[in-house]
C-alpha positions in Angstrom: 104.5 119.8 106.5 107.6 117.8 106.5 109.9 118.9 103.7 109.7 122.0 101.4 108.6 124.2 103.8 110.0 127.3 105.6 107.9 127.6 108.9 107.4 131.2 110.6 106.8 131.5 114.3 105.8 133.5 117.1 109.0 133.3 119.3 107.9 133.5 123.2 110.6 131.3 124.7 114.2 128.8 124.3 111.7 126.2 124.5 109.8 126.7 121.4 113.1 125.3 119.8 112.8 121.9 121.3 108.8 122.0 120.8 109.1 122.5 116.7 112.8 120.5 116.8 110.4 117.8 118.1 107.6 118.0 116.1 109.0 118.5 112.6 113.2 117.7 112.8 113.1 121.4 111.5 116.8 123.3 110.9 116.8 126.8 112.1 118.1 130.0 111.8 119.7 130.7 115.0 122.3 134.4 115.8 125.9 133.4 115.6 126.2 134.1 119.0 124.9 130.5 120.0 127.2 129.0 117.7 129.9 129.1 120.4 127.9 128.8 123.5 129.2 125.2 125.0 126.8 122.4 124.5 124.4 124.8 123.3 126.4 125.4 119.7 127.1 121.7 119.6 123.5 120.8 119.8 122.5 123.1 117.1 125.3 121.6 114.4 122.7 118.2 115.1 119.6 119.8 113.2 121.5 122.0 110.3 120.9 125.0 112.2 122.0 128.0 110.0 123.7 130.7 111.8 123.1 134.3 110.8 125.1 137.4 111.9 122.2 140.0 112.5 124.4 142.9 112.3 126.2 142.1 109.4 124.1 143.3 107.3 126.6 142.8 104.1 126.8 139.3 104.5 123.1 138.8 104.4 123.6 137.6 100.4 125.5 134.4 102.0 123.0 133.4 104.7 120.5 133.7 101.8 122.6 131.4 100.3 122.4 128.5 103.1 118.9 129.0 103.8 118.8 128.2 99.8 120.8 125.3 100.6 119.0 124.1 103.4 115.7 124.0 101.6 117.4 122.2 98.3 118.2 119.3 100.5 114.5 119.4 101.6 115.0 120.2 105.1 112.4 121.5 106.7 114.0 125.5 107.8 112.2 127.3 110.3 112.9 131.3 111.2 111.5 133.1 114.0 111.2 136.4 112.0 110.1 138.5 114.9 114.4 138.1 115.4 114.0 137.9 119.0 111.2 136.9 122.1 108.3 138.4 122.5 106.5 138.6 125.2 103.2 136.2 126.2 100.4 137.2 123.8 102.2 139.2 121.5 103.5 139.4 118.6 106.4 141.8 117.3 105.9 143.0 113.2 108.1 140.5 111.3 111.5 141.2 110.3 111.7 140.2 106.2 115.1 140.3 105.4 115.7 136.1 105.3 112.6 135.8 103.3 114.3 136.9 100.6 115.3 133.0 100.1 111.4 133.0 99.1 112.4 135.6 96.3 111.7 133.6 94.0 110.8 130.8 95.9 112.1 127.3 95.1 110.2 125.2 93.3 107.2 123.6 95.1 108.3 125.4 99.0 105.4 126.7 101.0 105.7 129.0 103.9 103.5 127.5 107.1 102.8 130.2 109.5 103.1 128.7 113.5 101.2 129.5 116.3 103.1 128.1 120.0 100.8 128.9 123.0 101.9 128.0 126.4 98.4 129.1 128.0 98.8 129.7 131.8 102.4 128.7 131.9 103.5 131.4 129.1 104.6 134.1 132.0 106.5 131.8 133.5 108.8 130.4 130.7 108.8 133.4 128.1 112.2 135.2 128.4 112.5 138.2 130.1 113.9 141.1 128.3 117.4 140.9 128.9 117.8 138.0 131.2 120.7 135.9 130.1 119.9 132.5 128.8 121.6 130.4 131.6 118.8 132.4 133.7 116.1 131.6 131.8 116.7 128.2 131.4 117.0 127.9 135.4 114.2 129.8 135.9 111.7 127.2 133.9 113.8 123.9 135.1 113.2 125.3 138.9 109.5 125.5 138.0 107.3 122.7 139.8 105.1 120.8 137.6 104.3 120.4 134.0 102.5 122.4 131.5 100.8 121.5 127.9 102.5 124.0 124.8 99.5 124.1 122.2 101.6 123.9 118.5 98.8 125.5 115.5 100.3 125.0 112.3 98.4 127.2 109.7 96.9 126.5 106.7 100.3 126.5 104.1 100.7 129.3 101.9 102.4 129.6 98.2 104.9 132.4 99.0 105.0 133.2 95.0 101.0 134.6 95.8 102.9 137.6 97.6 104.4 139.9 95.5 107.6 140.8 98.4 109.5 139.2 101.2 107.8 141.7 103.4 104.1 140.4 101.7 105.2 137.4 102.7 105.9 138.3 106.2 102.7 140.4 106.3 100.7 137.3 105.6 102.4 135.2 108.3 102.4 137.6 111.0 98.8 138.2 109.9 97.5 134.3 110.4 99.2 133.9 113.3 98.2 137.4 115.0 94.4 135.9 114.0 94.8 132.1 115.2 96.3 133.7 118.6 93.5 135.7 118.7 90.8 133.3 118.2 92.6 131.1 120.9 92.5 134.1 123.7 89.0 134.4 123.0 88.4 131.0 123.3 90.0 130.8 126.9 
């Protein structure tokens, strides 16, 4: 989808950002932390991203408020609600709070559940617990040769079929723990 959709994604690695950037022109929702990182907070104001203060928990009415925003001016927003990287093959249970944007959801805006898959390159360029970014990102750049990043967008769901943000989240986390699965088999 290109417009009126909020896409939820497994989150393995910096890269999935430029992947789904690529592929859609998607906004995201992004901690505040990279708003300030050099280069890295400038390139984010390019694509709309929305920056969200995890710990603030009282302010979570205004970034419901952007992400409102966002998807009135028919951007394409996409959230990573496992709110951080998980590790290749696996998939954290989905943090709902943002999804309250989907409570009620605007008129016509589906949620399209995301499957990225770096196959035999996912141990190398899935971040590593706490290893600062500046690591990770020299850690993939010094890896030799290429590697393919398979991108399964799900079959679209109305989010107004689920009767909760967390229903909502339920159901993503559900397609894409299934897709993932059919894929390992497949290998």
């Amino acid at each position: 989808m290109r417009r009126d959709v909020v896409f939820l994604a497994n989150h393995t690695s910096w890269l999935d950002i430029l992947v789904l950037a690529g592929g859609t022109g998607t906004a995201f929702v992004a901690k505040s932390e990279l708003q300030g990182v050099p280069l890295i907070g400038w390139l984010c104001t390019l694509n709309h991203t929305i920056f969200v203060a995890r710990a603030d928990r009282m302010g979570i009415a205004a970034q419901i408020a952007q992400l409102r925003d966002a998807l009135a001016q028919q951007w394409p927003v996409t959230i990573f609600p496992e709110g951080t990287t998980s590790a290749p093959g696996e998939v954290l249970p989905f943090k709902g709070a943002l999804l309250a944007v989907l409570e009620p959801p605007p008129p016509g805006v589906m949620v399209q559940p995301v499957l990225l898959n770096y196959g035999a390159a996912a141990d190398d360029v899935a971040w590593l617990g706490d290893e600062p970014g500046q690591a990770n990102a020299l850690r993939i750049l010094a890896r030799r040769g290429s590697f393919e990043v398979a991108v399964e967008y799900l079959t679209p769901f109305d989010p107004a079929d689920h009767a909760s943000r967390k229903g909502i989240a339920a159901e993503a986390r559900r397609r894409i723990v299934e897709a993932q699965t059919r894929r390992l088999a497949a290998q």
